[in-house]
C-alpha positions in Angstrom: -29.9 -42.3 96.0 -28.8 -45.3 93.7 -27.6 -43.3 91.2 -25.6 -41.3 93.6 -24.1 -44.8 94.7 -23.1 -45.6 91.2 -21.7 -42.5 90.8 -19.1 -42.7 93.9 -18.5 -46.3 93.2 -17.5 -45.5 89.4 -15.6 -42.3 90.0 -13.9 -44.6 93.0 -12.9 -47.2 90.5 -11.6 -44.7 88.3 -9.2 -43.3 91.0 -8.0 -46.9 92.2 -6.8 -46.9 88.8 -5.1 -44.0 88.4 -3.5 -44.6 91.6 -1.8 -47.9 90.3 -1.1 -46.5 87.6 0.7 -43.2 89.6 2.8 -46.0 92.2 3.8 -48.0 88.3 5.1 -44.7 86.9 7.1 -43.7 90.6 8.7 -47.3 90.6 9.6 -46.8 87.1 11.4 -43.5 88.5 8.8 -41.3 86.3 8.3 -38.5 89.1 6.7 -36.0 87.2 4.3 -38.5 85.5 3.7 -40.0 88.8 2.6 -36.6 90.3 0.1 -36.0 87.7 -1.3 -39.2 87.9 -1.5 -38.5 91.8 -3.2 -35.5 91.2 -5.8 -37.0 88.7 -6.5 -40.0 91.4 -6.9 -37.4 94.6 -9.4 -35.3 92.0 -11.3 -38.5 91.4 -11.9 -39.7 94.5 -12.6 -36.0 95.9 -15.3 -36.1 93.4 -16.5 -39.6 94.5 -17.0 -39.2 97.9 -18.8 -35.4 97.3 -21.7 -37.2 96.0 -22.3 -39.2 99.3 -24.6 -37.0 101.6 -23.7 -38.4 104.8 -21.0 -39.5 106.9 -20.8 -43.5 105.9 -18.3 -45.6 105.8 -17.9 -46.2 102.4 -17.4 -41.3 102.0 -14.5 -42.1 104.7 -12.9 -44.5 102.6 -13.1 -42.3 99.3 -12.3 -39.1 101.7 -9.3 -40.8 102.9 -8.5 -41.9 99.5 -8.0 -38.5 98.4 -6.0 -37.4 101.1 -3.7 -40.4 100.1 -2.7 -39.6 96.9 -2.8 -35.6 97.2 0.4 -37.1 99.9 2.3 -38.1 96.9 1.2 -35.1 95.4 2.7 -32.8 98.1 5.9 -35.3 97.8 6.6 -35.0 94.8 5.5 -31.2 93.7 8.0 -28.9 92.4 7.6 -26.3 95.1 6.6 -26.8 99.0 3.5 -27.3 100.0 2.6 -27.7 103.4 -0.5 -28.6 106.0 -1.9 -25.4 107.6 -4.1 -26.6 111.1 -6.0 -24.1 112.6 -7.9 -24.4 116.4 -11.2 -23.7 116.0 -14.4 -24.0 118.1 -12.9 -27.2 119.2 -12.1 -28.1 115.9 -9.1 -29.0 113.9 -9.7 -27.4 110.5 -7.1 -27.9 107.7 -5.9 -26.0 104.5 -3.2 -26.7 101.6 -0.4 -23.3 102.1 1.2 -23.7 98.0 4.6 -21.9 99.1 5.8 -19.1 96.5 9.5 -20.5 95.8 12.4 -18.3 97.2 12.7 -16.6 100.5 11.6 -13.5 101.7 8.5 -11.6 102.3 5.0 -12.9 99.8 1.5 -12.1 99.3 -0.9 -14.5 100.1 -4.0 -15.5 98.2 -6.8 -16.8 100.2 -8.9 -19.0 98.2 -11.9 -20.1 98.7 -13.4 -23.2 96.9 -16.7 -23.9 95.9 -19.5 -25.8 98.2 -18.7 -29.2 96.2 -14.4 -28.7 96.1 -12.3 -30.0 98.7 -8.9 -28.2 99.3 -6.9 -31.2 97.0 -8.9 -30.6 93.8 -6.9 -26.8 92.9 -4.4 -25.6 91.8 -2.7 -28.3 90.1 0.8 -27.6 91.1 1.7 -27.4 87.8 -1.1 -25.0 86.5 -0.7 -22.4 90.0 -2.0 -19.5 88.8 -0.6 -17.7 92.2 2.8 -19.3 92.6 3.1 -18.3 88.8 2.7 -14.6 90.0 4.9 -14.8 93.1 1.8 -15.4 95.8 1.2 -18.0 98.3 -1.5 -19.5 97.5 -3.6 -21.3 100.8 -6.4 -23.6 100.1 -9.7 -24.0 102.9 -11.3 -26.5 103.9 -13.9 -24.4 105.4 -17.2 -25.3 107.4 -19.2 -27.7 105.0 -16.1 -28.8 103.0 -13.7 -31.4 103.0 -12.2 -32.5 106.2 -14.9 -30.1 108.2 -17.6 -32.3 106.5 -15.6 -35.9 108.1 -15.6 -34.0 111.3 -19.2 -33.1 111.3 -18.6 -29.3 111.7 -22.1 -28.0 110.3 -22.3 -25.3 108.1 -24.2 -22.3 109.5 -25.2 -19.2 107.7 -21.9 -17.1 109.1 -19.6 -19.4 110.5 -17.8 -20.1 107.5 -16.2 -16.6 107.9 -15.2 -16.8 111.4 -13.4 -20.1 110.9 -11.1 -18.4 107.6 -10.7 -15.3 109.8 -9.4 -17.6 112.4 -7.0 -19.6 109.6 -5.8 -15.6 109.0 -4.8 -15.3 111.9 -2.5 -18.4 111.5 -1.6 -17.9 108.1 -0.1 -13.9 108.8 1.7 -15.2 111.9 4.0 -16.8 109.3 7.5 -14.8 108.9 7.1 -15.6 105.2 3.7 -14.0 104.4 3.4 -10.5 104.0 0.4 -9.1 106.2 -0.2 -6.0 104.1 -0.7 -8.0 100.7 -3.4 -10.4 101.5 -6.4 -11.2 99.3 -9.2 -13.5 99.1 -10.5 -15.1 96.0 -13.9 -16.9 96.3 -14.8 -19.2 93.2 -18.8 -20.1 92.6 -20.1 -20.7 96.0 -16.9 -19.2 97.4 -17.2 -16.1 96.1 -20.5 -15.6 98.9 -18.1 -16.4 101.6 -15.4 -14.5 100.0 -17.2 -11.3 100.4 -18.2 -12.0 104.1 -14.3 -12.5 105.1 -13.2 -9.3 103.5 -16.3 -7.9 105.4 -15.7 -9.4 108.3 -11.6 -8.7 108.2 -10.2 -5.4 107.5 -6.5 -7.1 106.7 -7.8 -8.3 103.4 -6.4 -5.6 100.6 -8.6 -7.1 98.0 -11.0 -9.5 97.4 -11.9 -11.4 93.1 -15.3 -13.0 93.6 -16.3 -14.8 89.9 -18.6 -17.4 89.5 -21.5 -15.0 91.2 -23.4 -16.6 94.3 -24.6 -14.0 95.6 -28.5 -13.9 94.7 -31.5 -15.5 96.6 -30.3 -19.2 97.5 -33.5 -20.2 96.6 -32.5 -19.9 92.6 -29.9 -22.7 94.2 -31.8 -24.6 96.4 -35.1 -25.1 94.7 -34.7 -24.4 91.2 -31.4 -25.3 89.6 -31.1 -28.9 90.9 -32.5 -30.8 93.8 -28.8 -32.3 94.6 -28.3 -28.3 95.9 -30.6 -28.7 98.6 -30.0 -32.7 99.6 -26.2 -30.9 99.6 -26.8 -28.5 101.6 -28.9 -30.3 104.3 -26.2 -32.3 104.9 -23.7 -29.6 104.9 -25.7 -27.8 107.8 -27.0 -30.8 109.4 -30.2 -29.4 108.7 -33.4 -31.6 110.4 -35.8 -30.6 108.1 -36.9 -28.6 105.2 -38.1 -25.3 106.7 -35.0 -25.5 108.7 -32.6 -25.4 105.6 -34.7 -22.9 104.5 -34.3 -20.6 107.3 -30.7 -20.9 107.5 -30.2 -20.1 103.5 -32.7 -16.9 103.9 -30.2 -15.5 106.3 -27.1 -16.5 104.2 -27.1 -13.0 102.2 -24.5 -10.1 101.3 -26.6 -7.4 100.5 -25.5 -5.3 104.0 -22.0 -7.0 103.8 -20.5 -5.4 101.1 -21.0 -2.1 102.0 -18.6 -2.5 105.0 -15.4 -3.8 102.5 -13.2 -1.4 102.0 -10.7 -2.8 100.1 -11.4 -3.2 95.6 -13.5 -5.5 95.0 -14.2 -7.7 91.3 -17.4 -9.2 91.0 -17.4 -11.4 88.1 -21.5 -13.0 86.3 -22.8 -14.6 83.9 -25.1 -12.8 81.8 -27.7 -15.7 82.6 -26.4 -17.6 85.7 -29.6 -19.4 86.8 -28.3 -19.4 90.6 -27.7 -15.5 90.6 -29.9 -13.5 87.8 -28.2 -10.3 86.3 -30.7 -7.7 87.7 -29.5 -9.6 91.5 -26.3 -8.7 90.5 -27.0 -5.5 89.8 -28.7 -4.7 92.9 -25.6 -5.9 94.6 -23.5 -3.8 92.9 -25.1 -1.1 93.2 -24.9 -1.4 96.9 -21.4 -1.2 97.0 -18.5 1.0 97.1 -16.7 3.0 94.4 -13.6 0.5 94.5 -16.1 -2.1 93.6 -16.3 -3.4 89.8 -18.4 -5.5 88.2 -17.3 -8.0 85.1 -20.9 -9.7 82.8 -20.3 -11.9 80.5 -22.6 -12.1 78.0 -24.2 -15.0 77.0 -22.8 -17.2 79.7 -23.6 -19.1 82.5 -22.2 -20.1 85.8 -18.7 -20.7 84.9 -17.4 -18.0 83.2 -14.5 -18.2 80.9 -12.9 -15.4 78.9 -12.9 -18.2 76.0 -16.4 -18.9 76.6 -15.2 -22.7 77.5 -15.9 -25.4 80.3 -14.5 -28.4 78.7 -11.4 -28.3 80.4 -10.5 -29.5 84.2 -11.6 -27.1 86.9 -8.1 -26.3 87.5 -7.1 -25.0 83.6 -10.3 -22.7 83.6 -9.0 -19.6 82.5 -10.8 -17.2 85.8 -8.2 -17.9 87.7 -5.8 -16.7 85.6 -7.9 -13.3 85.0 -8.8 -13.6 89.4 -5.2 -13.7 90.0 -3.7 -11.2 87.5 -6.3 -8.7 89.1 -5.4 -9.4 92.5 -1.9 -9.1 92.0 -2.3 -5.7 90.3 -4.2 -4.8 93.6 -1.8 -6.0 95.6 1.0 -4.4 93.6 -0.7 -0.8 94.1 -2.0 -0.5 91.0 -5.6 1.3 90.8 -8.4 -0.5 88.3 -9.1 2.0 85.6 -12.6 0.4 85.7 -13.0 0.8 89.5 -16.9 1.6 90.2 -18.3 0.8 86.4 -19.6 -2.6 84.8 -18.2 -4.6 82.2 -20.3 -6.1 79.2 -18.3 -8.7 77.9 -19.1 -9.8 74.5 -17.7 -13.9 73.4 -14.7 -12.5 72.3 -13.9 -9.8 74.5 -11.7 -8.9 77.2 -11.5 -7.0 80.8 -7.5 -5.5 79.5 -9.0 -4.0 76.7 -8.2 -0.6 75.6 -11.9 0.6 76.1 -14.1 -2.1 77.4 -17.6 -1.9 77.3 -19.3 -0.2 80.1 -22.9 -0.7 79.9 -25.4 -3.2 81.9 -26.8 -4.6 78.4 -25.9 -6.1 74.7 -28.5 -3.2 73.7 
């Protein structure tokens, strides 16, 4: 717990900094170097107040923080991006809509984060992978994130779907969003709840889940890092041990997938300690023929087609790879590796002329 308390005061102190520093640059009429600044200091402070596991003063202050300088962020942004509010269960949840520039008719990419993002850490509105490609691009802050945590909506094993089918429902009421283009992309954790919305919602035309979280939460919760399960106690409000544990044995996709209809990308690491390959498999194999399945060998959790994490969240090359596949979905374009599995060797690519379709480096 004290080393948790250094960490938020640290990361805290970093993003007072880079907050002065963002007002010094906007008084000297430096807009653009202001936003980034902005950006760096609502990232910060996201990250601060994430390692707090309850509801104290001091997570408000960092929380609000945050929302503080993504403001500046949204002021100063080269494109529009507005506050989505949804009614829910007596709830006000919130979301981030990145507006594709000119008018008409767009796509919309649903994306969810991980279980330790808020909606203010991606996509840097310089680096938007979907506004790039023409999308709208609408950031969650589900059940168990963000400003869901502040409000103390607890995380369940399925009501993270029916709150993002209830933002849908919002979002394709829009005159600008095109209801028969809409996709979900789930990153890490997000790519569980991504396949229960398109499961659970037939408008969804295609769904990119990398950063696989879809094996036994156990691999999670008890043996990649104890801060998992103090996490995810709080996240569900959870009283006691065998109660978290009941509520992650039923958070599972193993009958979900067969009821998505639309193509589907799975994306692994070849040795992802919180999903193991032959999980992955089984999943796959449960799953229909639009369904493909991307390994990359040799790598962990977080994936890279450059085999490299040293880089902000928001660079990472997946989304760039996510995105390009979902728009090719979207576009009407049919995956010539629909229904197989990639091997990806350091070096090699999903676009190549004959990628590797195996399950093993043998």
């Amino acid at each position: 717990v004290r080393s948790h308390a250094m960490i938020s005061k640290h990361l805290g102190k970093i993003g007072r900094r880079l907050e002065r520093l963002a007002g010094e640059e906007a008084a000297a009429g430096h807009r653009e170097t202001a936003m980034d600044l902005w950006f760096e200091a609502s990232t910060a402070y996201a990250n601060a107040q994430h390692t707090i596991m309850a509801n104290t003063a001091e997570k408000q202050e960092l929380h609000s923080s945050s929302l503080r300088a993504f403001e500046h962020v949204r002021e100063l942004a080269p494109y529009a991006i507005e506050r989505v509010e949804i009614a829910w269960e007596g709830f006000t949840l919130a979301g981030n809509l990145h507006v594709a520039p000119g008018g008409g008719k767009k796509p919309l990419v649903f994306f969810v984060p991980g279980c330790d993002m808020t909606k203010e850490m991606a996509p840097h509105p310089r680096w938007n992978h979907a506004g790039q490609r023409d999308m709208h691009y609408f950031v969650f802050d589900g059940p168990g994130q963000g400003e869901s945590n502040l409000q103390g909506v607890a995380l369940t094993s399925d009501n993270y779907e029916q709150a993002a089918v209830a933002a849908l429902d919002v979002l394709l009421a829009r005159p600008d969003v095109d209801a028969e283009r809409v996709a979900v992309y789930g990153l890490s954790f997000g790519s569980f709840w991504a396949l229960r919305i398109a499961a659970r919602d037939e408008r969804v035309a295609a769904v990119a889940a990398p950063w696989a979280s879809y094996g036994d939460k156990r691999h999670l919760l008890d043996e990649e890092s104890p801060r998992f399960k103090q996490l995810f106690a709080y996240l569900t409000q959870a009283e006691s041990e065998a109660e978290l544990d009941a509520i992650a044995a039923s958070m599972t996709v193993e009958d979900d997938v067969a009821r998505i209809a639309c193509p589907t990308l799975l994306v692994s690491g070849e040795y992802d300690p919180r999903s193991p390959i032959d999980e992955v498999y089984e999943l796959f194999d449960r799953c229909g023929e639009q369904t493909e399945l991307w390994v990359f060998g040799d790598q962990h959790h977080m994936v890279s087609l450059l085999g490299r994490s040293d880089v902000p969240l928001w660079m990472l090359d997946i989304h760039a790879l996510a995105l390009d596949w979902l728009r090719d979905r979207l576009e009407g374009r049919p995956s010539r590796t629909a229904g197989n599995v990639l091997y990806l060797e350091h070096g090699e690519g999903p676009s190549a002329p004959s990628p590797a379709m195996k399950r093993s480096w043998l």
